[in-house]
KOLSE-744776 format. One record per residue: residue in three letters; chain; x, y, z of N, C-alpha, C, O in turn. Coordinates in Angstrom, 1 decimal, m for minus. Layout:
BEGIN
> aa ch nx ny nz cax cay caz cx cy cz ox oy oz
> ALA A X Y Z X Y Z X Y Z X Y Z
...
//
This chain:
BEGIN
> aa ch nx ny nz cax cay caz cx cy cz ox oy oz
> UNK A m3.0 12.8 m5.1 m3.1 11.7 m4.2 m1.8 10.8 m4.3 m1.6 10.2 m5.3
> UNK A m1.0 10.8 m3.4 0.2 10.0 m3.2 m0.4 8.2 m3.9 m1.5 7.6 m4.1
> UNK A 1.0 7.9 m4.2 0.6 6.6 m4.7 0.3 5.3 m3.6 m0.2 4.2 m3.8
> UNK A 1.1 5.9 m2.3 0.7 5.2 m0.7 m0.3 5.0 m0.8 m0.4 3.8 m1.1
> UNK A m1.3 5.6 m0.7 m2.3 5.7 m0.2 m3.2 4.7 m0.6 m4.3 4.5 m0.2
> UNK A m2.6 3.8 m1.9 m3.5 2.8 m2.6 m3.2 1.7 m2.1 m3.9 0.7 m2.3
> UNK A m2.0 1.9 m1.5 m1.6 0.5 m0.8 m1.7 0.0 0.3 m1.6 m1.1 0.8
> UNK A m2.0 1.6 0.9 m2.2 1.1 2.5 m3.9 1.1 2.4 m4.5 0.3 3.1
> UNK A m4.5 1.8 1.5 m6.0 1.2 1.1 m6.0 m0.4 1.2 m6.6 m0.8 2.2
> UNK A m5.7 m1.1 0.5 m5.8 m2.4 0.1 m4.8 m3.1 1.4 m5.1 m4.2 1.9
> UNK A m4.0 m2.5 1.9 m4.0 m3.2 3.0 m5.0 m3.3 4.5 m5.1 m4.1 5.4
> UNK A m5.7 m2.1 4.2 m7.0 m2.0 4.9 m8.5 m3.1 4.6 m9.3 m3.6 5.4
> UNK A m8.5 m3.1 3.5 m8.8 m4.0 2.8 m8.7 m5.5 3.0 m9.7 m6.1 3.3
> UNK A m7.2 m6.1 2.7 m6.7 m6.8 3.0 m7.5 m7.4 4.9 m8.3 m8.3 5.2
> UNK A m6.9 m6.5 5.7 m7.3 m6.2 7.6 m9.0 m6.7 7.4 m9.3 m7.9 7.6
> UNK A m10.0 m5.5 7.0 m11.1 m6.2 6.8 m11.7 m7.3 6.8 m12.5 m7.6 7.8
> UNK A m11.4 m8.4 5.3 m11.3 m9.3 5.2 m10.9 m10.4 6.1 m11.8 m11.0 6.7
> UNK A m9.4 m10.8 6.3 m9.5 m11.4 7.4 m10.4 m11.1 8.3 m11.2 m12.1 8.4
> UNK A m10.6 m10.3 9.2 m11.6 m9.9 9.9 m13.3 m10.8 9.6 m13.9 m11.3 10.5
> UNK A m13.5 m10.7 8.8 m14.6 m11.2 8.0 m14.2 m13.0 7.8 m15.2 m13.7 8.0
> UNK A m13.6 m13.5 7.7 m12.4 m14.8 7.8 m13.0 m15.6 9.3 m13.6 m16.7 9.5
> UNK A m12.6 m14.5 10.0 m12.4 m14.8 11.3 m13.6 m15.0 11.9 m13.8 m15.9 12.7
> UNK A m14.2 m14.2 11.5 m15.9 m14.2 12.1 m16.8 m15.0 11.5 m17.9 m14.9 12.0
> UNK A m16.7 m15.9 10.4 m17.0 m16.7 9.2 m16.6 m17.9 9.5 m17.4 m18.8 9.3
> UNK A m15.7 m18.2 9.9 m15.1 m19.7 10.1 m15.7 m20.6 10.5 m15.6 m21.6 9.8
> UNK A m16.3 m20.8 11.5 m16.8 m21.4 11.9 m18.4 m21.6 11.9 m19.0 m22.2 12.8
> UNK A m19.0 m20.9 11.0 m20.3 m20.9 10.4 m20.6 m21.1 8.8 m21.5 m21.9 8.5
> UNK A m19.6 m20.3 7.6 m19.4 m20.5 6.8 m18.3 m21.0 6.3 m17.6 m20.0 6.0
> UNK A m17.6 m22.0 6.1 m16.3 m22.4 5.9 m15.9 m22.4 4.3 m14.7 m22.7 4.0
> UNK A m16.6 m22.2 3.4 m16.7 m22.0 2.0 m16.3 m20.8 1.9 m15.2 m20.5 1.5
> UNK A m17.6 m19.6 2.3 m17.3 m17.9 2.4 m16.5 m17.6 2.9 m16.1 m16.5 2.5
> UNK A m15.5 m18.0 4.3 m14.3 m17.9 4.6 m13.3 m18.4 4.2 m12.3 m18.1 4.8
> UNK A m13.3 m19.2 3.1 m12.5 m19.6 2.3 m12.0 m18.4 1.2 m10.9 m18.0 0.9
> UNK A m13.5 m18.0 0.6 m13.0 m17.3 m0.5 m12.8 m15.9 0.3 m12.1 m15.2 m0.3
> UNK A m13.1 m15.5 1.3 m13.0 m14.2 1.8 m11.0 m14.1 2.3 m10.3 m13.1 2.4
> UNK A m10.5 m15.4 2.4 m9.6 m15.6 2.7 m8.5 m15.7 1.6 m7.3 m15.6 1.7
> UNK A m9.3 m15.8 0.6 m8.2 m15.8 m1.0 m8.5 m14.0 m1.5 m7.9 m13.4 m2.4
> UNK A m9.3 m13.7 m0.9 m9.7 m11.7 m1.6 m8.6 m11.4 m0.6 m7.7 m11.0 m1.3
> UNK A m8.3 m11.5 0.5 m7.2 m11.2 1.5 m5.8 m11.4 1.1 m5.0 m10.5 1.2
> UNK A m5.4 m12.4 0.6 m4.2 m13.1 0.2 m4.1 m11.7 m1.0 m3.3 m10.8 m1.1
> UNK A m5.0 m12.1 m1.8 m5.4 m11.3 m3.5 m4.7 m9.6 m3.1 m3.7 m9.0 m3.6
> UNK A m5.5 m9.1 m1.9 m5.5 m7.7 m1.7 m3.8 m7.3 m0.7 m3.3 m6.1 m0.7
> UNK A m3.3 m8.2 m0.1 m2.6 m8.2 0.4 m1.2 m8.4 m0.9 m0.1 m8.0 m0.7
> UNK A m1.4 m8.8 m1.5 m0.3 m9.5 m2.4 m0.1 m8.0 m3.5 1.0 m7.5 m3.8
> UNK A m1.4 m7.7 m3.9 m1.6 m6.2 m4.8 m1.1 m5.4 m3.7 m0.4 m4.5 m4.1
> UNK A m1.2 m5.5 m2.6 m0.4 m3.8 m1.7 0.9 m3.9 m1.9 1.6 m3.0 m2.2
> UNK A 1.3 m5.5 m1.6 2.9 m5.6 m1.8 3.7 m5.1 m3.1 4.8 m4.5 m3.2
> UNK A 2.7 m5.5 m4.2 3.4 m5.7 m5.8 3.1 m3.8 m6.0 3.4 m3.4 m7.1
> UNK A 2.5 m2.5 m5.1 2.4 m1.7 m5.5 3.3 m0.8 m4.2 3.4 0.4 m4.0
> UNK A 4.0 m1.8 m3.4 4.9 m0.8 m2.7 6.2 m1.1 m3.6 6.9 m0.1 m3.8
> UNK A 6.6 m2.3 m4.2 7.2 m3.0 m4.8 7.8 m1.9 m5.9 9.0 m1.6 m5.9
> UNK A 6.9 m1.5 m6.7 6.5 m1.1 m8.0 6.9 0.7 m7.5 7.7 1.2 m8.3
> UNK A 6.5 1.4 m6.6 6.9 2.9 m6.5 8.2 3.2 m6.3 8.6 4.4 m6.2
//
């Protein structure tokens, strides 16, 4: 398995989340908070593993 493939995972990931953010906002503003730091979290690991190959 290519080592891509883990990054564009977690950048799917990453997509998800926000997604989840977005639909959250305005009912849970806490859970969209933290759903919004797992995004940041998952987005930042895709970068430090394109970074890193």
């Amino acid at each position: 398995m290519p080592r891509e493939y883990i990054a564009i995972a977690l950048l799917a990931v990453c997509g998800f989340l926000i997604g989840g953010v977005y639909t959250m906002w305005k009912t849970a503003k806490i859970a969209a908070t933290v759903l919004a730091v797992l995004a940041v979290l998952a987005a930042g690991g895709a970068i430090a593993w394109f970074i890193s190959s």
